[in-house]
N, C-alpha and C positions, 0 to 999 in steps of 0.2 A: 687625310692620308689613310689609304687601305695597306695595312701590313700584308705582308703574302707569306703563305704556310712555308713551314721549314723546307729547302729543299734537300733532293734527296742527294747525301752527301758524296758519294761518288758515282763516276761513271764507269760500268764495268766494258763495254764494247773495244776489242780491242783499237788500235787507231788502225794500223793496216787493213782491216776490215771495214771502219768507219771510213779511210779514205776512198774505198772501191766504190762502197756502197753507196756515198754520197751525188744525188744528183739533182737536180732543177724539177719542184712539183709544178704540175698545173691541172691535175686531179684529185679530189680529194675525197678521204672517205667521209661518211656519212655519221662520222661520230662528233659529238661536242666536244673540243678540248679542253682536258681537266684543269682549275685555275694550279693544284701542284707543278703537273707538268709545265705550263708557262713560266711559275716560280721556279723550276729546276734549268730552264732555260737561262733565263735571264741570269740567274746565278752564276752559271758555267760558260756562259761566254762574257756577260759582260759586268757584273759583280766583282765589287772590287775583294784581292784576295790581300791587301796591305794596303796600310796607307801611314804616313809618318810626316814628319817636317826634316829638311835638309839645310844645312845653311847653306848649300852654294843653291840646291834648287828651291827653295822655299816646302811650301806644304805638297805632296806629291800622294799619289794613287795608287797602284801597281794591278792590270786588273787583266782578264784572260785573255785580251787579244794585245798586239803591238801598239805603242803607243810614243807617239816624238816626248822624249823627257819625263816623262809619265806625269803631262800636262792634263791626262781626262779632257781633254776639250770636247769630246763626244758626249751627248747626248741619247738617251734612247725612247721613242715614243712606240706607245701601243696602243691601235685603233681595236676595240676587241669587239668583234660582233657572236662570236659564238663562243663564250667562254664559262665551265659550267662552274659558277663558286663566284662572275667577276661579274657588273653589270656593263653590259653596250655601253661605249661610251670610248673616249680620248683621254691616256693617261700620259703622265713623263714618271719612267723608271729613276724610282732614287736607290741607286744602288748603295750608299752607304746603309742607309736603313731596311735597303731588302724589301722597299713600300713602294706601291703606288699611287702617285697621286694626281685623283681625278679631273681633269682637266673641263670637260665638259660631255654631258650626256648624248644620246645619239640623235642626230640634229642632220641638215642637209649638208653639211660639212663634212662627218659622218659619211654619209651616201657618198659620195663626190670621190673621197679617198678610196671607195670600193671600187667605184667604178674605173680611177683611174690604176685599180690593180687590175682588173681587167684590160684597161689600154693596153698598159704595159707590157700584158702576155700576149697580144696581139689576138686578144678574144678567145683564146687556148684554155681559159679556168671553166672547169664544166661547175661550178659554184661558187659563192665567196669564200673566202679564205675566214678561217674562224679569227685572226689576227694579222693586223697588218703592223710591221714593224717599220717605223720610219726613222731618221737619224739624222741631229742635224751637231753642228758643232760651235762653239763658243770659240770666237776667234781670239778676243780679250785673255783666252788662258795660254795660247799657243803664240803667237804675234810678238808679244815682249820679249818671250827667251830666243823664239827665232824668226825675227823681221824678214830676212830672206827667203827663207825654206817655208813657213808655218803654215799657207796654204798645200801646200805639195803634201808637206805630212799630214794635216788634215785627211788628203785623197786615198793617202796610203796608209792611215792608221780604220780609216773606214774601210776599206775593201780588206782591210783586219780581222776586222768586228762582222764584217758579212761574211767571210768565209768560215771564222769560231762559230756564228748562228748556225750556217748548214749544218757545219760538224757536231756540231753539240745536240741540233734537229734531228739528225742523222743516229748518232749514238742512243738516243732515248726514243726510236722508234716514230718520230713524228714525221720525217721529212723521207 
């Protein structure tokens, strides 16, 4: 587990300005991203700001993006190839501990997720991205309390968590 440096505790950008401002990169500059900055990210969008136990819900989360029940069934991974402080490599975000942990070094799997950041843009990235954030969800947390719904809010607690990443990108000058 690589703890991550404190981050920084608030964001001063107003939001009116952060929602203007906020838009789709696929150019980037030519700087290394600082491992702070990523600990400030990950912080403020998806770091949990409460967590507690409920008797009707059991143990629950409360964390900066929308979430069904405050289930956390979201996950957060980070492919990091240019990160000054983090080694290249595949981490899962524990947000209760503010850590990450290393999953595995940079490897053709690695390469694979670059490239298909690249697909995705439809070849529009004039470089790799110094991280790539991926997300996947724990159905076993969501499913029990809502057997009907718990994929749907899966869809909708993700496209959550990706719009708090821009804005939060956004607010601290990265995106």
């Amino acid at each position: 587990m690589t703890p991550l440096p404190a981050p920084c505790r608030s964001l001063t950008a107003p939001v009116g300005a952060v929602l203007a401002a906020r838009r789709s990169v696929r150019v980037y500059g030519d700087r290394i991203l600082q491992v702070d900055e990523l600990s400030t990210l990950l912080h403020h969008a998806a770091g949990v700001i409460r967590s507690g136990r409920n008797d009707s819900l059991g143990d629950y989360a409360l964390r900066p993006f929308p979430g069904g029940g405050a289930r956390s069934e979201l996950e957060v991974y980070v492919v990091a190839q240019a990160v000054d402080g983090l080694a290249a490599g595949a981490y899962r975000y524990q947000p209760w501990d503010h850590a990450m942990e290393q999953l595995r070094g940079r490897d053709d799997g690695h390469a694979a997720v670059l490239r298909r950041a690249h697909d995705a843009t439809g070849g529009l990235l004039n470089a790799d991205p110094p991280v790539v954030v991926l997300i996947s969800a724990v159905l076993a947390r969501i499913i029990p309390k809502y057997p009907e719904i718990g994929t749907r809010l899966v869809y909708l607690d993700t496209g959550g968590l990706l719009q708090t990443l821009y804005l939060v990108s956004t607010a601290l000058g990265l995106a």
